[in-house]
ZAMARGU-4260 file (C-alpha; in steps of 0.2 Angstrom, whole numbers, plus 5000, padded with zeros to 4 digits):
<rodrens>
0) 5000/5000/5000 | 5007/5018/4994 | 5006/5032/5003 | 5002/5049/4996 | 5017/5061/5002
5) 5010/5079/5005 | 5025/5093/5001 | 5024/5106/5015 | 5028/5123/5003 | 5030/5141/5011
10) 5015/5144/5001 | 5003/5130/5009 | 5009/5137/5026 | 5005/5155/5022 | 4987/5149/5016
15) 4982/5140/5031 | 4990/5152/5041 | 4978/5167/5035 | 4964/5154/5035 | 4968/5151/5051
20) 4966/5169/5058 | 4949/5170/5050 | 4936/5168/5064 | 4921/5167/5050 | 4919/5155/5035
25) 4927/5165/5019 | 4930/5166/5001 | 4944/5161/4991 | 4944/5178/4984 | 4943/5188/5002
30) 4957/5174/5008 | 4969/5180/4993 | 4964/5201/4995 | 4971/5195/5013 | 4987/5188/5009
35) 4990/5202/4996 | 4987/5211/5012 | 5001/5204/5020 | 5011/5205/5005 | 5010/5186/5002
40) 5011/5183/4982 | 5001/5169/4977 | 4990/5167/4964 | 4972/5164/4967 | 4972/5148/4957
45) 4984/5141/4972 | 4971/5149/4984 | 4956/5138/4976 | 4968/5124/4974 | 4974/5123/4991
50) 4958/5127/5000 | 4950/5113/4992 | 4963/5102/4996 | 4960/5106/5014 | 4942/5101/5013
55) 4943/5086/5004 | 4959/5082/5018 | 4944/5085/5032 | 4955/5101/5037 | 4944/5113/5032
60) 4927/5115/5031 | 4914/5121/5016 | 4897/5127/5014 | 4888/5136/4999 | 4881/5153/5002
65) 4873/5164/4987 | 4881/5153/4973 | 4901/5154/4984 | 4910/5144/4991 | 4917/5150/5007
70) 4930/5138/5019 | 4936/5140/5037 | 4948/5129/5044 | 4939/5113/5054 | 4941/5115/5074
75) 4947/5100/5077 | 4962/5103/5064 | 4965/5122/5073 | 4964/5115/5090 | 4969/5100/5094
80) 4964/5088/5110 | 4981/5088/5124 | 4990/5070/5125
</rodrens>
């Protein structure tokens, strides 16, 4: 059985990061104006792709509203459980 090796990449982190610091559900497009922001380059396409990587990992979760889709990362995922 193969496993499926995920790269980390500075962009992943600074995804997840801004998507971390978002307290409501939000857009690919507000999550890239965000990073722009910040000064974080990264095209939108990467945006869409990695946020839907995260939801289909379970580490983000989705809901349609008004025809968008709009992702906030899962609690679980942001707070884990202490060993």
């Amino acid at each position: 059985m193969s496993e499926h090796i995920v790269r980390q990449t500075r962009q992943k982190d600074a995804i997840r990061d801004a998507l971390n610091g978002c307290d409501e559900f939000i857009s690919a497009q507000e999550l890239h104006r965000k990073l722009e922001d910040r000064g974080e380059h990264i095209g939108l396409a990467t945006v869409y792709r990695q946020l839907n990587a995260l939801a289909e990992a379970g580490r983000a979760d989705t809901v349609r509203l008004d025809g968008q889709q709009l992702f906030r990362l899962c609690l679980l995922y942001t707070s884990p459980s202490p060993r």
